[in-house]
C-alpha positions in Angstrom: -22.6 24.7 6.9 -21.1 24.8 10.4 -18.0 22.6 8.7 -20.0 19.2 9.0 -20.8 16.9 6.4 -23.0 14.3 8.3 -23.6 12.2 5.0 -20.2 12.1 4.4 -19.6 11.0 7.7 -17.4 13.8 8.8 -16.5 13.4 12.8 -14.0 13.8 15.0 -10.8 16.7 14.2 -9.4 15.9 10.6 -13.1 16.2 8.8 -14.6 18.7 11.6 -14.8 22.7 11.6 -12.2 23.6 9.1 -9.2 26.1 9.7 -10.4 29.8 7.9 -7.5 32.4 7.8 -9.0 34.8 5.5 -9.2 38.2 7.2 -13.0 39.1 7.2 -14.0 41.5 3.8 -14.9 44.7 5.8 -11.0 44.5 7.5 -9.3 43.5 4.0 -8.6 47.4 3.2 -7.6 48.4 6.3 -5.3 45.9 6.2 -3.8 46.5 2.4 -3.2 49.7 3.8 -1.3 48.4 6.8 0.7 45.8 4.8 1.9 48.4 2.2 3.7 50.2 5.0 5.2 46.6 6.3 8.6 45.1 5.1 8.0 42.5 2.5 8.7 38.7 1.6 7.9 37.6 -1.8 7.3 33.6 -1.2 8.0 31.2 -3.8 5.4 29.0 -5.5 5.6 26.3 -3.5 5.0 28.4 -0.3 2.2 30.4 -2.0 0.3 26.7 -2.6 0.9 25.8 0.9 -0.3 29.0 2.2 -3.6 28.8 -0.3 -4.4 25.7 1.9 -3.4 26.9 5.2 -6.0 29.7 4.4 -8.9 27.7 3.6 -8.4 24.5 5.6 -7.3 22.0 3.6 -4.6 21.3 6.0 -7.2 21.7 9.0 -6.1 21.5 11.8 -2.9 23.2 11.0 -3.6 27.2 10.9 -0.1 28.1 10.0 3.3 27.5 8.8 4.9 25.0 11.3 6.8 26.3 14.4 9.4 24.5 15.6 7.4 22.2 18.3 5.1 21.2 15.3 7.6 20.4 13.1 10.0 18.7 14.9 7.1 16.7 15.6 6.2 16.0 12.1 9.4 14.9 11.5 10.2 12.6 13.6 6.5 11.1 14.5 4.3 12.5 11.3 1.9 14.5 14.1 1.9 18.1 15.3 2.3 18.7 18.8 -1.2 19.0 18.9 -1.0 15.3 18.1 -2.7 15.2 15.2 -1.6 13.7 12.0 1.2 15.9 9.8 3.2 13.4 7.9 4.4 16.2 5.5 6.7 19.3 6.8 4.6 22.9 6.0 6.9 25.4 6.6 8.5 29.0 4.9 12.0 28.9 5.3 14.1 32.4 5.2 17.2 33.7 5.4 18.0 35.0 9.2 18.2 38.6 8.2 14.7 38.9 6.5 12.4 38.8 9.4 12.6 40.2 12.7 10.4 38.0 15.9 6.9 39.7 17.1 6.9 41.7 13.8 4.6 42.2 11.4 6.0 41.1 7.5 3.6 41.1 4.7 3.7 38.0 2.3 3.4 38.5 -1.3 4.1 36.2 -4.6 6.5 36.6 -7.6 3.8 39.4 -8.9 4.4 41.3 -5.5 0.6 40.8 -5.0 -0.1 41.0 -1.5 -1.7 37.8 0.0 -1.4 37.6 3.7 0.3 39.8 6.9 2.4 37.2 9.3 2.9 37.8 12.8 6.5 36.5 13.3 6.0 34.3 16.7 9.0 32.2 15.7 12.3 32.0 14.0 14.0 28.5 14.7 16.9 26.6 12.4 16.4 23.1 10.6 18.4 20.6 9.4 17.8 19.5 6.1 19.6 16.1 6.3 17.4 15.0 8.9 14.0 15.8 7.0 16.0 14.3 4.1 16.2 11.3 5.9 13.0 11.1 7.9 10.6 12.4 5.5 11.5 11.5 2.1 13.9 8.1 3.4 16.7 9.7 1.2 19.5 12.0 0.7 19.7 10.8 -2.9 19.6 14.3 -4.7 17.9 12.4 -7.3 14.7 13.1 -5.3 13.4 15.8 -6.4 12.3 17.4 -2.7 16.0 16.5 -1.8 17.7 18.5 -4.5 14.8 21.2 -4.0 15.5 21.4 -0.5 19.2 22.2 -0.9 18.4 25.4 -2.2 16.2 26.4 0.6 17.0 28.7 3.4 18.4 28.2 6.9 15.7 29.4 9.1 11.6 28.7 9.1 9.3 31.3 10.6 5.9 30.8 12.0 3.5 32.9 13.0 -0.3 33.7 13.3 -1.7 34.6 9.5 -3.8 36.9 8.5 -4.9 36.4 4.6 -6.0 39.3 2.7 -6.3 37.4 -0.5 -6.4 33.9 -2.0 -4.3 33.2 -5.2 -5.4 34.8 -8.3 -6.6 32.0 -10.5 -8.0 32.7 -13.7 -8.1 29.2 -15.1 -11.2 27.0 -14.5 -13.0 29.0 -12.0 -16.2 27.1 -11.8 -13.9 23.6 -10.5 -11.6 25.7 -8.0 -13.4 24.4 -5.0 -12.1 25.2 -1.2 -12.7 22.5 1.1 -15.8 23.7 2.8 -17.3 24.5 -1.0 -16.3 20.5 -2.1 -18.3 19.4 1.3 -20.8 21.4 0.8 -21.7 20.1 -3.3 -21.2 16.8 -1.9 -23.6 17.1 0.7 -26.1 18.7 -2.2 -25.3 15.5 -4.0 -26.6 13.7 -1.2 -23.3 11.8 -1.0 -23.2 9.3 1.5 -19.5 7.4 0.8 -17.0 9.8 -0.8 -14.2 7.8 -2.8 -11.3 10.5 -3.7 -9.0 9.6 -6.2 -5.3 11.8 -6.3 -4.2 12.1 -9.8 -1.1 14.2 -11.5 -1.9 12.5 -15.1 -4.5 12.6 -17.7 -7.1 10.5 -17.1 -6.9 6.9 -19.1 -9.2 4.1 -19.3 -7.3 2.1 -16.7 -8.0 5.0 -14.4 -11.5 5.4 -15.3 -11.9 1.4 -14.4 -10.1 1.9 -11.3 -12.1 4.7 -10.0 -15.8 3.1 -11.5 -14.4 -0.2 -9.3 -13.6 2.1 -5.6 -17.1 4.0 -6.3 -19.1 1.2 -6.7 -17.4 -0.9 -4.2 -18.0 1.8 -1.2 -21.1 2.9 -2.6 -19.9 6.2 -2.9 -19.5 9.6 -4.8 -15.9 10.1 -6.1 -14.3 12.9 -5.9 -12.4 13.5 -9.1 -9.3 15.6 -7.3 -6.7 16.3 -9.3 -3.4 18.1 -7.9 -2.9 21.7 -10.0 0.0 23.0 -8.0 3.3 22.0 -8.0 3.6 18.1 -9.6 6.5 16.1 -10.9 8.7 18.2 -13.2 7.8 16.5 -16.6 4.4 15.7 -16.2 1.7 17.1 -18.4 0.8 20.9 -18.1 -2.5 20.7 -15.6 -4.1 22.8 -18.6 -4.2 20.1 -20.6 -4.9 18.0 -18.1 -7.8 19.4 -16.5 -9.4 19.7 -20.2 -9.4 15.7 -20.4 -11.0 15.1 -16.7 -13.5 17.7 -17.6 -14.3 15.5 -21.1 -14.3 11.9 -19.1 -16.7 13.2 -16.1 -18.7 14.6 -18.5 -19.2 11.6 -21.1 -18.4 8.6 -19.5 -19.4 9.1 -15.8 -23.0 9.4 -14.2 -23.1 12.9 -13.5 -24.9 12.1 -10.1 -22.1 9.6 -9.0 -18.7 12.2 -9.8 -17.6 15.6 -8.7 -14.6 17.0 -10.4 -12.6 20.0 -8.2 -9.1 20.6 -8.4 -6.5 20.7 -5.5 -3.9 23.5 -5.6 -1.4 21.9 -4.0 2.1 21.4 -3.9 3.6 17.8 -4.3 6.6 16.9 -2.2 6.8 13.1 -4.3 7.2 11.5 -0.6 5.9 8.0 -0.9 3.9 6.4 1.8 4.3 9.6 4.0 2.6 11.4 1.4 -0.2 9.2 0.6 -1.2 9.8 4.5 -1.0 13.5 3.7 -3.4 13.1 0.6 -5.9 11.4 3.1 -5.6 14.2 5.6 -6.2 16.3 3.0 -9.1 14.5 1.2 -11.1 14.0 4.5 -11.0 17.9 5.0 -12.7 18.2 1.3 -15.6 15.6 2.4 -13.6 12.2 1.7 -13.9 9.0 3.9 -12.1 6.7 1.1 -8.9 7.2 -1.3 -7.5 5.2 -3.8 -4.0 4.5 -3.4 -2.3 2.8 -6.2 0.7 1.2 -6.8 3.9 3.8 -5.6 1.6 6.4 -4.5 3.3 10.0 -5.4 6.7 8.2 -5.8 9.8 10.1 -7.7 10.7 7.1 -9.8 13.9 5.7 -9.2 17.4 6.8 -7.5 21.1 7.1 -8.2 21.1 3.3 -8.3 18.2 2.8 -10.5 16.3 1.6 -7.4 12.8 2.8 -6.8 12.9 5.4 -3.8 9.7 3.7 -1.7 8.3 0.1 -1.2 5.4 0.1 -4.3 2.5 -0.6 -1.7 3.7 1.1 1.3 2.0 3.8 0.7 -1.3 1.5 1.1 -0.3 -0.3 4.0 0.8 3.2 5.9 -3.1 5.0 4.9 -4.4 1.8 6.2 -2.6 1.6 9.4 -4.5 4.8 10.3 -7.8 4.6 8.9 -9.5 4.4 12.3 -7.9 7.8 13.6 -8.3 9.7 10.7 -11.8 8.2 8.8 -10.6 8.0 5.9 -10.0 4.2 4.4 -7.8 3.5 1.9 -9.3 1.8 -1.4 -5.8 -0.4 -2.8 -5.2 -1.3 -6.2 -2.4 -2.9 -7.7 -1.7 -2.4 -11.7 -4.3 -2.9 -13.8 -3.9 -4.4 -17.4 -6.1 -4.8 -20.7 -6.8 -8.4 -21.3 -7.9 -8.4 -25.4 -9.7 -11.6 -25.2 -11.9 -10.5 -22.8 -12.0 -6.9 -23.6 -11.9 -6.3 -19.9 -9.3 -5.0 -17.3 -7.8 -6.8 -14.2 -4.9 -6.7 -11.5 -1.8 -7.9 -13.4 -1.5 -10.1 -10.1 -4.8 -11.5 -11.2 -4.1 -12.7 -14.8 -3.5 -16.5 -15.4 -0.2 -17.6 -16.5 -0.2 -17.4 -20.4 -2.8 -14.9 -21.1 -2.7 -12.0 -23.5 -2.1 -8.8 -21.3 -1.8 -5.2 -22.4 -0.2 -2.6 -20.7 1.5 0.8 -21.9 3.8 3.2 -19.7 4.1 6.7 -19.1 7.7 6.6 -20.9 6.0 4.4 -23.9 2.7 6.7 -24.2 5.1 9.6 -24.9 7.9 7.5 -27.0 5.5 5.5 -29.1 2.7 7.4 -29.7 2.9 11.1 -28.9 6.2 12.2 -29.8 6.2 10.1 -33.0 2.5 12.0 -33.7 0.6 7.8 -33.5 -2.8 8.1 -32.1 -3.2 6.3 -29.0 -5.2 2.8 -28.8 -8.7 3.3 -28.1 -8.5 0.4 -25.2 -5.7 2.8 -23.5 -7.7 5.6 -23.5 -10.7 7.9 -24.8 -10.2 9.3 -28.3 -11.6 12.5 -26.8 -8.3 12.7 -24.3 -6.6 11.1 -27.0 -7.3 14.2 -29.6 -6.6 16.4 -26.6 -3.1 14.8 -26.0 -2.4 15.1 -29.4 -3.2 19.0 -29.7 -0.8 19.5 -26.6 1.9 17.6 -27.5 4.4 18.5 -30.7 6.1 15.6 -32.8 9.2 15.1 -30.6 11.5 17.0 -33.0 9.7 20.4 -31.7 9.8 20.0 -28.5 12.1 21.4 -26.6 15.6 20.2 -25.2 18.3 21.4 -22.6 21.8 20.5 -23.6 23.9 21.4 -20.5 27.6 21.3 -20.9 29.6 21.1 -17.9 33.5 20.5 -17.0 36.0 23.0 -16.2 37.3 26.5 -17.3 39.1 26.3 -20.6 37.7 22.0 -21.3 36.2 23.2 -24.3 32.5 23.6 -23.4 31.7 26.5 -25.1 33.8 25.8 -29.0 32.3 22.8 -28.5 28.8 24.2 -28.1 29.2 26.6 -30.9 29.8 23.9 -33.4 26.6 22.1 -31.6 25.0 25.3 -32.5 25.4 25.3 -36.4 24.9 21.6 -36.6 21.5 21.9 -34.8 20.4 25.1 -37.0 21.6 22.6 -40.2 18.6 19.9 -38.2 16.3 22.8 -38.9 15.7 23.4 -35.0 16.2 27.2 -33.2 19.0 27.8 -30.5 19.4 29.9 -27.8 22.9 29.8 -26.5 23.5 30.6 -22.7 27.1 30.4 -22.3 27.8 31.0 -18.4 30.7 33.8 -19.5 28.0 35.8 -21.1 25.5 35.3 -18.8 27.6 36.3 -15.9 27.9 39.9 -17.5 24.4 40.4 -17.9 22.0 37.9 -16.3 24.2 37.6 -13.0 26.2 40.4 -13.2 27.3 41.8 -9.8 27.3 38.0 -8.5 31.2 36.4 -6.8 32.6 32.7 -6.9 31.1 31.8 -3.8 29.3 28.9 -3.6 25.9 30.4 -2.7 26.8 33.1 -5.9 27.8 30.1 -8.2 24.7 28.3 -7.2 22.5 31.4 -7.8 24.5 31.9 -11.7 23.6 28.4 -12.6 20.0 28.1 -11.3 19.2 31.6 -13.2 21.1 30.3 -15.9 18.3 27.0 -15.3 15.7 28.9 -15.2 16.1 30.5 -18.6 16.4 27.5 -20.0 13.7 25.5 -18.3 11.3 28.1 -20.0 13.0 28.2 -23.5 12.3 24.0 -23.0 9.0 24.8 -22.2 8.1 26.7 -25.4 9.5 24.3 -27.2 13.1 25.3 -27.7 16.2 24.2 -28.1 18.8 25.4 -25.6 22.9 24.9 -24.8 24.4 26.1 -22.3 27.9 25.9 -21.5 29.0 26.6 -17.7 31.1 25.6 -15.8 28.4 24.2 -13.1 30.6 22.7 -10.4 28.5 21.0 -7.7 26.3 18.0 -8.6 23.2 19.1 -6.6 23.0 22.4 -8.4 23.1 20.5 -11.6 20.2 18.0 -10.4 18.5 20.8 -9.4 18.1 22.0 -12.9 17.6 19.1 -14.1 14.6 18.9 -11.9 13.2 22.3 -13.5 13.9 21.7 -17.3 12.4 17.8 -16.8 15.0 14.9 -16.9 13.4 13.4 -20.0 14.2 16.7 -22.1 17.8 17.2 -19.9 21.1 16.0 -21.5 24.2 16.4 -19.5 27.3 16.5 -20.9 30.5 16.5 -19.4 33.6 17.5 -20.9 36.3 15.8 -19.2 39.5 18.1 -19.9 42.0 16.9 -17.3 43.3 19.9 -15.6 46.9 20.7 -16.3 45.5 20.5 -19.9 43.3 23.2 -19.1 45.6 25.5 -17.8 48.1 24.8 -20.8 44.7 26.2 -23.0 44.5 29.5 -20.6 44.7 32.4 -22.5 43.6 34.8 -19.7 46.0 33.4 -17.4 43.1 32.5 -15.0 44.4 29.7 -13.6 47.9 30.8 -12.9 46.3 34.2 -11.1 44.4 31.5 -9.4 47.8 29.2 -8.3 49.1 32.8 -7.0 46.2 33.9 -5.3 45.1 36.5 -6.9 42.0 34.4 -7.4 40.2 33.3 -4.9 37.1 30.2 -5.2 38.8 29.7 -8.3 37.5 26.2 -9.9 40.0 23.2 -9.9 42.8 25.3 -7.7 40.6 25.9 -4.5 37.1 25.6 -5.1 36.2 21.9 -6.2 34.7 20.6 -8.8 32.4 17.5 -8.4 32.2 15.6 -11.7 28.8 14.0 -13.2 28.5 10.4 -11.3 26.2 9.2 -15.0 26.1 12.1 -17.5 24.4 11.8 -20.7 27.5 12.4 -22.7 31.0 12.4 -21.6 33.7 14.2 -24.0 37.5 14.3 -24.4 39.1 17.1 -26.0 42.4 15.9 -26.6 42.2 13.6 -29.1 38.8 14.5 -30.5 37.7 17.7 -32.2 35.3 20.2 -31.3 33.7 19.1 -34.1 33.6 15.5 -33.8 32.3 16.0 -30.0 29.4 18.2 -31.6 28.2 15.3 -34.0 28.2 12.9 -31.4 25.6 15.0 -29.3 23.8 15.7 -32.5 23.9 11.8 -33.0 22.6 11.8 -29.8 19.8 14.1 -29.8 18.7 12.0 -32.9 18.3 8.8 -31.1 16.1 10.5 -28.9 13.9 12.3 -31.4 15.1 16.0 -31.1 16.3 16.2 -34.2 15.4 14.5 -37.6 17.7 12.2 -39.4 19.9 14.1 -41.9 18.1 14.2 -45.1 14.6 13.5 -43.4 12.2 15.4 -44.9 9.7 17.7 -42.6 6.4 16.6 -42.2 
């Protein structure tokens, strides 16, 4: 194909000849030669995503990570200086001293594997509050792009790309399908309409209504395009995932009316601006429709317990540009199960009075999964139903993060061995990661700067986020003093499986408890970024927990975190016995 899909009705520069960055096969081991001799910088997985659709044109027109022209642009008026729609920032931001202009650096993932050679055309600074507040609307570090971006580096690069290899993927080969493969199988399908429908969750019967309704109202193909990148922290593994869209297309979907590919891409959560991305996107893969539902790739809700974007801008904003772009959005507001009529229909659309079934995210894992209850066959297919089931553990084995925080000598870590034996007494496993011990092994060599201290607790995260993922339970005890490093893991472990707890020692009482004599080292500078004395300490605005140690013990604060684990189904009640 010359990049056109006529059928689809593919025109004009967001659906026409596609980007291609991949260095021709007969030059690739030339070049792995070259690059071995280059200096190196290992991208993180959010960059690696981006640059896997840089490569093969799934951001078309863009050809590279944005300069500073292109993304001021797509900042401040969501186009690239080209003028093309960019509602999204795609950039590779670095520290200052890692690059050197018109230089060669090759690019390589947390393996080291080599996947592209970067000219380095440009080195420019950014201002994260501003993309804070233009892109995402926010500088609520409760978004999870906000907190992310935090962490990032002060300078983006940009230059031309050369890529030597794609992203190794070993996992469902056959549905990996670049842009100009997807055009080219819907073009063999003889699709004329293509209907895409963006999903991050398993597929239930509301969205298998939703997406039967948008294909047979444009007359279309859909394009079953789930993200497999970088989602929601929280949401369901895309293994899973992918094993229940691969069930529905194949049982309860004309196998001439769906094609199921999946998108590796990496979700910034940004509402409305987003959505627009997702079309760009979509019409590069063959799509002239997309569904856009009801708080299209939101975050949930902020610091205020507000929802972070209007819940149908993101159908008004995909609309506003369906001329430009080709690709038309297909709205739908939420859908409910009306028993009486065995039958689904806009909530909007349900007369006053009538039975109306709905079930949420929150409820399908409180009510049904963690407690081990089958889901209801109108909510979805007892196929993805047994599938669910398989993946997800009764809640009490699945895994938790208890993160003490307050400061040195407020009792974090007695009070987090007494946790300790009271959890092992539950019958659950602990890992203990107290930030003392971890600093003498896991970060050893790191200071009490704030860029060090940020680095101790987000190692300290990490570890954690993957004993949560297997299904552990895990304290840590830290001191953790800044509120957006704390958000930040948060954001890796999954809020839902997150509890904060803040022990609020005050601090003349902490310094009375000094053994070490820290603090008074500290008060004669001997110390220096010394927690409380002149480095601050920026308390929890809404932990989970908040202690005193004064007039309760170590022990008594321990049982009320157990009592609190127990409310949320991480432990069993005492006495229960195990299934």
């Amino acid at each position: 194909m010359s990049g056109r899909n006529r059928q689809a009705g593919i025109i004009g520069p967001y659906g026409g000849d596609l980007v291609n960055l991949l260095a021709p096969a007969e030059d690739r081991e030339a070049l792995h030669a070259y690059a071995d001799r280059l200096p190196s910088l290992q991208l993180p997985s959010r960059a690696v995503c981006d640059l896997e659709l840089l490569a093969t044109g799934g951001f078309s027109p863009l050809d590279r990570f944005m300069g500073r022209e292109d993304h001021e642009r797509a900042v401040s008026e969501m186009r690239l200086s080209s003028g093309h729609l960019s509602p999204i920032p795609v950039t590779l931001p670095v520290d200052a001293g890692d690059v050197r202009l018109d230089a060669d650096i090759a690019l390589r993932d947390a393996k080291n594997d080599l996947l592209a050679v970067m000219t380095v055309e440009e080195a420019y600074e950014w201002d994260k509050r501003e993309v804070a507040l233009k892109v995402f609307g926010t500088t609520d570090e409760r978004h999870p792009m906000v907190a992310e971006m935090d962490q990032w580096k002060p300078v983006n690069i940009s230059g031309r790309l050369r890529v030597i290899d794609l992203p190794e993927h070993f996992d469902f080969r056959e549905l990996r399908l670049t842009p100009s493969a997807c055009r080219d199988r819907l073009q063999q399908m003889g699709a004329g309409n293509v209907v895409a429908f963006q999903t991050r969750n398993p597929l239930h019967r509301v969205h298998e209504e939703l997406t039967k309704r948008a294909a047979a109202a444009t007359d279309g193909v859909l394009l079953l395009h789930p993200v497999v990148g970088m989602t929601k922290l929280g949401d369901v593994d895309h293994y899973t995932r992918v094993r229940t869209y691969q069930v529905m297309a194949e049982k309860y979907y004309e196998a001439s009316g769906i094609l199921l590919a999946l998108l590796p891409l990496a979700m910034r959560m940004g509402g409305p601006r987003e959505a627009l991305w997702h079309a760009v996107i979509r019409r590069n893969h063959g799509a002239n429709h997309l569904i856009v539902g009801r708080d299209h790739a939101g975050p949930g809700r902020d610091s205020s317990n507000r929802p972070f974007y209007d819940p149908y801008g993101a159908q008004e904003l995909v609309e506003q540009h369906r001329d430009e772009l080709g690709v038309r959005a297909v709205p739908f507001g939420e859908l409910v199960y009306l028993p009486d009529e065995d039958a689904y229909a806009e909530s909007s659309r349900v007369a006053p009075g009538s039975a109306a079934w709905s079930i949420s995210g929150t409820q399908v894992r409180e009510r049904y999964l963690d407690r081990g209850v089958k889901l209801p066959d109108w909510y979805t297919r007892p196929e993805v139903a047994e599938i669910l089931a398989e993946s997800y553990p009764p809640r009490h084995r699945q895994g938790v993060c208890i993160w003490f925080t307050g400061l040195s000598g407020a009792g974090k870590s007695t009070t987090a061995e007494v946790l300790t034996v009271l959890l092992m007494e539950r019958g659950r496993q602990v890992t203990v990661l107290d930030g003392d011990v971890v600093r003498t092994h896991l970060s050893k060599g790191l200071g009490f700067t704030k860029p060090d201290r940020d680095a101790n607790i987000l190692r300290i995260g990490f570890v954690a986020s993957e004993i949560a993922r297997a299904g552990g339970a895990v304290v840590c005890a830290a001191v953790s003093p800044y509120t957006a490093t704390r958000d930040a893991v948060r954001d890796m472990i999954g809020a839902d499986r997150f509890v904060e707890v803040f022990v609020n020692t005050p601090l003349d009482v902490c310094e009375k408890r000094d053994a070490k004599g820290m603090y008074a080292k500290a008060r004669r500078g001997e110390i220096r970024n010394f927690t409380g004395i002149d480095d601050p300490y920026e308390p929890p605005p809404s932990p989970d927990l908040e202690l005193e140690t004064i007039m309760c013990s170590p022990e008594a604060n321990a049982r009320a975190i157990v009592a609190e684990l127990e409310r949320r189904g991480f432990v069993r009640p005492a006495g229960a016995a195990a299934p």
